[in-house]
TORPA-4810 file (N, C-alpha, C, O; in nm, 3 decimals):
<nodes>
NODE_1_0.083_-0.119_0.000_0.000_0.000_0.000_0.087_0.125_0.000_0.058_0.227_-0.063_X
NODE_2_0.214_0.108_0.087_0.274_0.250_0.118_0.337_0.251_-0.079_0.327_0.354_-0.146_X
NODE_3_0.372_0.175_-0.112_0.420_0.204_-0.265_0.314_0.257_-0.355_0.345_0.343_-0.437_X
NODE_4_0.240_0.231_-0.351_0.105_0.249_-0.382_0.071_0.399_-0.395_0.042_0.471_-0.490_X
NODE_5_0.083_0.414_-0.289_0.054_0.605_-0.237_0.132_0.661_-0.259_0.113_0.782_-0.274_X
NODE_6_0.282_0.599_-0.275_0.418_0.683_-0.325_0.461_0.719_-0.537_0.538_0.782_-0.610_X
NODE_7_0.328_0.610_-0.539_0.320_0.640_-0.694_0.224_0.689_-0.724_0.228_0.712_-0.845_X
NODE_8_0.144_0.718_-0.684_-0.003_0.769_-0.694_0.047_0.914_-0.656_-0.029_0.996_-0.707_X
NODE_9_0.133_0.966_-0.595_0.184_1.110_-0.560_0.276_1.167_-0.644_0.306_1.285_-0.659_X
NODE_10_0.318_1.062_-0.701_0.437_1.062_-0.792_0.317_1.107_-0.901_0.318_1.229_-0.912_X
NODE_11_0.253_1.068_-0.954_0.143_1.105_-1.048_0.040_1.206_-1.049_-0.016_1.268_-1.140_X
NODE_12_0.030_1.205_-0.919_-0.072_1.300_-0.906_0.057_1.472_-0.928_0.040_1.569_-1.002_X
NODE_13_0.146_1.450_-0.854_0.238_1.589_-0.876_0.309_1.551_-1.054_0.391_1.641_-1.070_X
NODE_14_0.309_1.503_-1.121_0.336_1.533_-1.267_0.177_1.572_-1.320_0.182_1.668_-1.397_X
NODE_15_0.056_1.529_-1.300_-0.053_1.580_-1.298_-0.094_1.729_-1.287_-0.175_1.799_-1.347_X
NODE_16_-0.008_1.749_-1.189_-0.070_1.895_-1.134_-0.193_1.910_-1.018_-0.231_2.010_-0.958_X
NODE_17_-0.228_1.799_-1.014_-0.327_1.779_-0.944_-0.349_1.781_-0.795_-0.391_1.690_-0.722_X
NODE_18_-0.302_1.941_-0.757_-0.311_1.960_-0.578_-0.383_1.911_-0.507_-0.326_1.885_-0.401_X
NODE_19_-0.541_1.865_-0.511_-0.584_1.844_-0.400_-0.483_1.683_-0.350_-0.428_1.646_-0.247_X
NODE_20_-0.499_1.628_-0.486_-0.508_1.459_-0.430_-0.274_1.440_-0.387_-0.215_1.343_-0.340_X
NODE_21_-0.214_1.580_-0.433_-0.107_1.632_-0.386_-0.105_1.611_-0.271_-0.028_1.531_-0.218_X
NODE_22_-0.224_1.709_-0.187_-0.175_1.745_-0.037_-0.238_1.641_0.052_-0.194_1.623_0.166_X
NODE_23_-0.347_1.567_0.001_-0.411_1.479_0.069_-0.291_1.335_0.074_-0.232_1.265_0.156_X
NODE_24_-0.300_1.345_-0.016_-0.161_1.166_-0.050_-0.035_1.216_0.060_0.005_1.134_0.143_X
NODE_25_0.026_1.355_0.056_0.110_1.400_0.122_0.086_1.393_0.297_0.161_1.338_0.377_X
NODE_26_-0.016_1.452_0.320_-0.061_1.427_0.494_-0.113_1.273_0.526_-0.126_1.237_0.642_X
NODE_27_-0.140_1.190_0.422_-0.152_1.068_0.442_-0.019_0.983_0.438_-0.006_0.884_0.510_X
NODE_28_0.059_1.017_0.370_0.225_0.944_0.368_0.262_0.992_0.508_0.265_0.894_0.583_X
NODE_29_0.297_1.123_0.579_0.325_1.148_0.690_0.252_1.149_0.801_0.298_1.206_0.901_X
NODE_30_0.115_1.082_0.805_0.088_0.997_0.911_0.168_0.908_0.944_0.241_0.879_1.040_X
NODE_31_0.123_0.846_0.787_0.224_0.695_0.822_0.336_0.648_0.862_0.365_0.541_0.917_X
NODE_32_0.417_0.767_0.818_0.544_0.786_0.852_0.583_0.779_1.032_0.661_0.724_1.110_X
NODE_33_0.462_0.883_1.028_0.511_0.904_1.233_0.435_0.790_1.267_0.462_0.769_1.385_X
NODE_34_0.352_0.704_1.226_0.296_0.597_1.280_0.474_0.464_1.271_0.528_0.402_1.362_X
NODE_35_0.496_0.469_1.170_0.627_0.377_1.136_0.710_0.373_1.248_0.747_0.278_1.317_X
NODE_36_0.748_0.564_1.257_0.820_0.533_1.373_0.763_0.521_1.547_0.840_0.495_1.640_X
NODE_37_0.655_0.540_1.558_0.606_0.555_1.680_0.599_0.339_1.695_0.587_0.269_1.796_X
NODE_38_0.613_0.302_1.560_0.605_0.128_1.638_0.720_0.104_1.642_0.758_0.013_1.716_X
NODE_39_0.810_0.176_1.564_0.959_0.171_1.557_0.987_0.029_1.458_1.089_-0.034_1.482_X
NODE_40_0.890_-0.021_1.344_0.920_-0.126_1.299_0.857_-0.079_1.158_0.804_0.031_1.165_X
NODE_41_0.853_-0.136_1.039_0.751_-0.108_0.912_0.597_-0.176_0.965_0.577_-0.266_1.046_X
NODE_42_0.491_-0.086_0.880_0.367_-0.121_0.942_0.311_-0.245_0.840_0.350_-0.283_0.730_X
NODE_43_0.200_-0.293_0.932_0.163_-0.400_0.789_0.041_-0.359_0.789_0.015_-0.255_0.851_X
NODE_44_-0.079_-0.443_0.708_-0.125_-0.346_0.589_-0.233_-0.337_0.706_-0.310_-0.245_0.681_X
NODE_45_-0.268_-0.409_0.841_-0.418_-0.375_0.839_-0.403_-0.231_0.908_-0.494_-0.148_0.917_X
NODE_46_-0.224_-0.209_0.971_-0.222_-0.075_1.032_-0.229_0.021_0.941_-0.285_0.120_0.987_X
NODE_47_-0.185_0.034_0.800_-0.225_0.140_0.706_-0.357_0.134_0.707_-0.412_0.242_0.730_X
NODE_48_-0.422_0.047_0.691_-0.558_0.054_0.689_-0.678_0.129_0.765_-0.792_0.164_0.735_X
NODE_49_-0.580_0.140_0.902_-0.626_0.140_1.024_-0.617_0.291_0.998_-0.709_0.364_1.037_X
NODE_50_-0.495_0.349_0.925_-0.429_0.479_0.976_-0.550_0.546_0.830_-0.615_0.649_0.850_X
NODE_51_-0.561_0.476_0.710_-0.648_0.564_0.651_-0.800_0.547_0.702_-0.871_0.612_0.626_X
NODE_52_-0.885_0.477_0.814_-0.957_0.529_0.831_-0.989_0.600_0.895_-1.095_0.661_0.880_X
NODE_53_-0.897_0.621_1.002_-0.915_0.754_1.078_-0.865_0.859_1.010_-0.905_0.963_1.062_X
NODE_54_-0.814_0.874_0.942_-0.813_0.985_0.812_-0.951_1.010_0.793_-1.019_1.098_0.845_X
NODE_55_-0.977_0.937_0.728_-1.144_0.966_0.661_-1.244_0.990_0.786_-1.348_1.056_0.773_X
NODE_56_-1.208_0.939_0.894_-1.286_0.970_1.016_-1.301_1.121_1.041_-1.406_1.184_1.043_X
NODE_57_-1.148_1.178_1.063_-1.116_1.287_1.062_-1.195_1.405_0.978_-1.248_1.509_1.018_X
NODE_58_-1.180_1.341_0.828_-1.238_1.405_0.730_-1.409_1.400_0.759_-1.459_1.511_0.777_X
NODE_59_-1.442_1.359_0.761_-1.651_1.324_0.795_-1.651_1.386_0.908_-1.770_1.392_0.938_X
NODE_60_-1.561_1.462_1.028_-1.596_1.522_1.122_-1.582_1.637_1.101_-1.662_1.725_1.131_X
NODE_61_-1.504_1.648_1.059_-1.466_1.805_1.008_-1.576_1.847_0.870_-1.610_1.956_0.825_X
NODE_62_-1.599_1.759_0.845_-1.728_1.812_0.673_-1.873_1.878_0.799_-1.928_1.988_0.808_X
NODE_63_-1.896_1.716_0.896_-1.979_1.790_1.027_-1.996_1.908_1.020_-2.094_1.967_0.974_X
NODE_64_-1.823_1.987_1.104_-1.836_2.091_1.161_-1.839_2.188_1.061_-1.901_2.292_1.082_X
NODE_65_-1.774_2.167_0.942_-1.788_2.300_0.852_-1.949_2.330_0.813_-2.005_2.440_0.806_X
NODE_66_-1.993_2.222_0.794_-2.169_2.215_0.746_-2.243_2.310_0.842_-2.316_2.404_0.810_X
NODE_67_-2.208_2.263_0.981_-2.264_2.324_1.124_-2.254_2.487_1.081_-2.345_2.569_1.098_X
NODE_68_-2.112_2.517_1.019_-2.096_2.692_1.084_-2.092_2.757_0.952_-2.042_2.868_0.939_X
NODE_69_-2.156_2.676_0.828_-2.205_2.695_0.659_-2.075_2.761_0.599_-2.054_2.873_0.554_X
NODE_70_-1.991_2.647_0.615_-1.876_2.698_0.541_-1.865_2.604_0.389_-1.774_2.522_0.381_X
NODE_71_-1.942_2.618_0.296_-1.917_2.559_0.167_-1.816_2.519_0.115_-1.798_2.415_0.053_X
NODE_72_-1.743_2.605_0.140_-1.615_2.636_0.086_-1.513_2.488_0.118_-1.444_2.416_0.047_X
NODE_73_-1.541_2.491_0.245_-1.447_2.403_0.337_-1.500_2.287_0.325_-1.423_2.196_0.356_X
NODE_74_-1.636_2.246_0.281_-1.682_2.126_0.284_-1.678_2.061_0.146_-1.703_1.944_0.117_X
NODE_75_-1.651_2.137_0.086_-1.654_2.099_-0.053_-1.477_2.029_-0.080_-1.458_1.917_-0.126_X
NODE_76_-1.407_2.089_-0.055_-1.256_2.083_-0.023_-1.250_1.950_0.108_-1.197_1.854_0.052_X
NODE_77_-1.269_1.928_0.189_-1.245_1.832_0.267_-1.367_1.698_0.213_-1.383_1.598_0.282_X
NODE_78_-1.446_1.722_0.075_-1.506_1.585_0.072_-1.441_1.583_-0.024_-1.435_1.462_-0.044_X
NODE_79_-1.366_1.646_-0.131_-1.289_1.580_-0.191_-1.170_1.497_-0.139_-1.136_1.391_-0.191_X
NODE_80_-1.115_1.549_-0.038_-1.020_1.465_0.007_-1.109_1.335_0.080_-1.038_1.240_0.046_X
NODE_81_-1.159_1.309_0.115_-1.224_1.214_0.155_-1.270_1.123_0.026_-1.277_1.000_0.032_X
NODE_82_-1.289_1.174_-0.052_-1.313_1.067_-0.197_-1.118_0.981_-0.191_-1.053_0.886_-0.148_X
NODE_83_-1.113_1.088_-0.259_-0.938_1.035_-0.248_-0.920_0.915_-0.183_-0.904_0.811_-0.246_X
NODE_84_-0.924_0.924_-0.010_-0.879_0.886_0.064_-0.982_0.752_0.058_-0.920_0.646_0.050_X
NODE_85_-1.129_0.741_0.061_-1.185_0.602_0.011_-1.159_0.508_-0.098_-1.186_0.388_-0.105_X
NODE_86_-1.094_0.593_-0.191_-1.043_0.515_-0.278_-0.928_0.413_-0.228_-0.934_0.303_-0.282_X
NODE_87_-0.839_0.431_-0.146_-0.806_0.309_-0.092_-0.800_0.188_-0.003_-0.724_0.094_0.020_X
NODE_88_-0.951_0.247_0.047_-0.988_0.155_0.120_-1.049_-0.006_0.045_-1.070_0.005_-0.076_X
NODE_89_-1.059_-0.058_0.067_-1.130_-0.203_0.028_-1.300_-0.147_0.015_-1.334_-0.077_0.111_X
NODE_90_-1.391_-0.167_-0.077_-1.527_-0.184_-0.069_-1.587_-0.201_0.093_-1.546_-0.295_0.161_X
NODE_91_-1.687_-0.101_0.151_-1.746_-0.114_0.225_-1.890_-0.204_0.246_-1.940_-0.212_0.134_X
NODE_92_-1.941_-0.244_0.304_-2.111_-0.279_0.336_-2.206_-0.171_0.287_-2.171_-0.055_0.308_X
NODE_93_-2.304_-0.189_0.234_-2.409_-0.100_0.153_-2.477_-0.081_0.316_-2.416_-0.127_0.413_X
NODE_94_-2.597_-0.016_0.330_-2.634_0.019_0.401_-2.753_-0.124_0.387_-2.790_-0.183_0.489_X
NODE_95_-2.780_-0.148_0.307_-2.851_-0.302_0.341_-2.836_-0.420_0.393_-2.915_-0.501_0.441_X
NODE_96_-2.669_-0.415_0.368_-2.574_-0.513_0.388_-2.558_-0.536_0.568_-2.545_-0.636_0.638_X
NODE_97_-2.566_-0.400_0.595_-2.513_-0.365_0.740_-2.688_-0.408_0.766_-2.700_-0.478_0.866_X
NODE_98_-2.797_-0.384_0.707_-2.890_-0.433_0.811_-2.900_-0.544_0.807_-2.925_-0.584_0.920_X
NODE_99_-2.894_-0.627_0.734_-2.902_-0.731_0.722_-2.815_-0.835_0.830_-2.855_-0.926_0.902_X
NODE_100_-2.659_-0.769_0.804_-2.586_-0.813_0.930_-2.611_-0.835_1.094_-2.581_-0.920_1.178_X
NODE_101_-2.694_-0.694_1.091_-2.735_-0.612_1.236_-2.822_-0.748_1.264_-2.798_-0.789_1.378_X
NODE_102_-2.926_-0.837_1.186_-3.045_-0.854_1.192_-3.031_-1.014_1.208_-3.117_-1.090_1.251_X
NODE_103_-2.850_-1.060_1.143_-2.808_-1.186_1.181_-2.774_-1.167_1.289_-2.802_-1.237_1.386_X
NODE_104_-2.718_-1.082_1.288_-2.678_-1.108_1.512_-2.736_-1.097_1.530_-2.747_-1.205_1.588_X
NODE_105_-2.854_-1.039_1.550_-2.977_-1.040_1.613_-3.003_-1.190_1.689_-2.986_-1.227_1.805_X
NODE_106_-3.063_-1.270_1.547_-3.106_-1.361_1.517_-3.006_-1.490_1.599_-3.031_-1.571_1.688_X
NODE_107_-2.910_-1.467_1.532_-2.810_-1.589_1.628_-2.788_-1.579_1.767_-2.762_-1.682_1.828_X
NODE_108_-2.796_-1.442_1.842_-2.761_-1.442_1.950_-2.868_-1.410_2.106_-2.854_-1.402_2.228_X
NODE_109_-2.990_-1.400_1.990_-3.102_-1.332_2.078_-3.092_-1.240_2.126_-3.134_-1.236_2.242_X
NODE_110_-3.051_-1.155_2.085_-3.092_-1.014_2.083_-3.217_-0.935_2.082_-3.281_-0.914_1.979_X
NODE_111_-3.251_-0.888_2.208_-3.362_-0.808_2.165_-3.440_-0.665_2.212_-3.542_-0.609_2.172_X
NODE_112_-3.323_-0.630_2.337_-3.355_-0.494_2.392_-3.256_-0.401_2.343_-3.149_-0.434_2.291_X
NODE_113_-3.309_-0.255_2.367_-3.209_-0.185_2.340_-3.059_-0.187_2.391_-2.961_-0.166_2.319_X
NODE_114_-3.057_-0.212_2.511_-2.982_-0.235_2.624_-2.910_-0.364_2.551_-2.898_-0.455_2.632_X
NODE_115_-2.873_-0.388_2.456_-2.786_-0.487_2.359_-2.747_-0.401_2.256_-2.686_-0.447_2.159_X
NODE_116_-2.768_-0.305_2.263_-2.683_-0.271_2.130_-2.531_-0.207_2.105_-2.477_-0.144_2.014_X
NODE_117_-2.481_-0.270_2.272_-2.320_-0.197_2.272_-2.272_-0.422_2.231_-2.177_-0.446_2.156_X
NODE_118_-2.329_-0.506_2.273_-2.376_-0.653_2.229_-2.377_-0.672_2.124_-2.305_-0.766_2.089_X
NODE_119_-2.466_-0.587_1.996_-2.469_-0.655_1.838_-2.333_-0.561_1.815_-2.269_-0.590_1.714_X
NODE_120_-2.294_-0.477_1.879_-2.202_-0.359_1.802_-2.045_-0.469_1.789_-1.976_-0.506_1.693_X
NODE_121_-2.042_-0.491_1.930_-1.892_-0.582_1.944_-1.891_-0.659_1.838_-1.810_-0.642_1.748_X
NODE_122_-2.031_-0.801_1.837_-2.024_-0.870_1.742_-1.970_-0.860_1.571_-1.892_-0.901_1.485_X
NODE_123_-2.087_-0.766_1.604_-2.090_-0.679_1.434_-1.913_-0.652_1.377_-1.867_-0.703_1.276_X
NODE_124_-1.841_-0.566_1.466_-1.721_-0.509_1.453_-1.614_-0.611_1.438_-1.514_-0.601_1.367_X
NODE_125_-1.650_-0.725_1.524_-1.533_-0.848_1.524_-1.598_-0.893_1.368_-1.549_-0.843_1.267_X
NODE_126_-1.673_-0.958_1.362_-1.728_-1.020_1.225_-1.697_-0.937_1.111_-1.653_-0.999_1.014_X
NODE_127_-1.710_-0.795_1.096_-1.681_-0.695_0.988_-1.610_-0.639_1.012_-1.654_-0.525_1.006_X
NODE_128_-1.458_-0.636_1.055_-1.370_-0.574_1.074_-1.301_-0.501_0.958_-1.222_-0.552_0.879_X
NODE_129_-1.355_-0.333_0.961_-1.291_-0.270_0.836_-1.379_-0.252_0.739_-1.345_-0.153_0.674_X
NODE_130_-1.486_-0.304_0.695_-1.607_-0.302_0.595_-1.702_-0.216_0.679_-1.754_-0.149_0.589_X
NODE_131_-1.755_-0.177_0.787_-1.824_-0.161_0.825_-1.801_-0.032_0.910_-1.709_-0.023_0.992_X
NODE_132_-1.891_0.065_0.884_-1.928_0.201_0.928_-2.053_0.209_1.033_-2.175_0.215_1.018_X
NODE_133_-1.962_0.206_1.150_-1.980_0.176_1.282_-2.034_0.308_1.329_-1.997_0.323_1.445_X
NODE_134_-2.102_0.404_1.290_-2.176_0.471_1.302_-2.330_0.420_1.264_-2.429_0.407_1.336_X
NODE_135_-2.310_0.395_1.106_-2.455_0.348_1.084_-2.517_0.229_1.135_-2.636_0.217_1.164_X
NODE_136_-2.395_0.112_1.148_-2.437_0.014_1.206_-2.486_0.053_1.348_-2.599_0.010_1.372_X
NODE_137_-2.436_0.114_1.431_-2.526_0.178_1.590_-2.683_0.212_1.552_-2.787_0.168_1.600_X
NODE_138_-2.662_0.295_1.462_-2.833_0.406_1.438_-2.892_0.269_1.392_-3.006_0.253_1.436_X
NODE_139_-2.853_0.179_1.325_-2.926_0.076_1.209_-2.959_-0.010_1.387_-3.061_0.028_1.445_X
NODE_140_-2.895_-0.087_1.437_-2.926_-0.152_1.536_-2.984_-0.111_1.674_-3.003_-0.178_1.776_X
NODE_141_-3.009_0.034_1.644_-3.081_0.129_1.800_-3.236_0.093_1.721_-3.318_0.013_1.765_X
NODE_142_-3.248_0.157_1.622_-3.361_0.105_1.500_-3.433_-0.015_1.517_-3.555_-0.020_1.522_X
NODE_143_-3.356_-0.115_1.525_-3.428_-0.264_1.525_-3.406_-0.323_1.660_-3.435_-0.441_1.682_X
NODE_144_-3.347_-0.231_1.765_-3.400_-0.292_1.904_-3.474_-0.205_1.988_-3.505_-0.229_2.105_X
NODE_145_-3.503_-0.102_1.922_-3.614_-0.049_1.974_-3.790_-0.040_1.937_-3.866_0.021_2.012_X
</nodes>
C-alpha cells in the first residue's frame, strides 16, 4: 500500500493535481510518524487502520464545517475524503449492514435496546474494516427499539 501512495503522488504531482497532492502528502506522513512511533515497518491492516481515521477525521470536520455553513471548506475536505476512500477495500451497503445487524440479532437473541453496545462488538469483530460503525449503531438502536 505504502508504494502504492508513493506512486499515486508521484502522479498525481506530474498531474498537477493539488488536491489529491496534499491529501496523499498528509496521508504518507501519518504513516510515517505511525512507522516510527512502532519503531518497525507497518503492515497493511495498520495502514488501513491509519487511513480510516483519516477519513474519520475528514466526515468530522465536513460535520463541523456544514454546522458553521462553510461551503467552501466542505466541498474541499469531501474531496479529500473521496481520495482517501479510494483506498480503502469496498465497504457494506447500508442493506448489507442491516441485514448483518439482523443476523446477530437472530443468532444471538438479541432483543432490547440495552444490547446494542452486544450486536455492536459482534458486528465489529465479524466486519472488521467493511463496516461504518456509526450506521451500524443508528441501524441496530432502530431494530431494538
Amino acid at each position: 500500500m505504502q508504494d502504492r501512495l508513493e506512486s499515486d503522488l508521484k502522479s498525481a504531482l506530474k498531474a498537477g493535481d493539488k488536491r489529491r497532492v496534499s491529501t496523499l502528502r498528509l496521508l504518507l506522513a501519518a504513516l510515517k510518524n505511525e512507522r516510527i512511533q512502532a519503531q518497525r515497518a507497518l503492515t497493511g491492516e495498520e495502514v488501513e487502520a491509519a487511513i480510516r481515521r483519516a477519513i474519520k477525521q475528514r466526515r468530522e470536520a465536513i460535520e463541523q464545517y456544514e454546522r458553521g455553513g462553510r461551503k467552501d471548506l466542505v466541498e474541499s475536505e469531501s474531496e479529500e475524503l473521496a481520495i482517501l476512500q479510494g483506498y480503502l477495500p469496498q465497504g457494506l451497503s447500508e442493506a448489507e449492514v442491516e441485514q448483518a445487524v439482523r443476523d446477530v440479532m437472530a443468532e444471538k437473541g438479541f432483543t432490547s435496546v440495552k444490547d446494542v453496545g452486544l450486536v455492536m462488538k459482534e458486528l465489529m469483530a465479524r466486519h472488521r474494516g467493511r463496516l461504518d460503525g456509526k450506521l451500524a449503531q443508528e441501524i441496530a438502536r432502530r431494530l431494538l427499539s
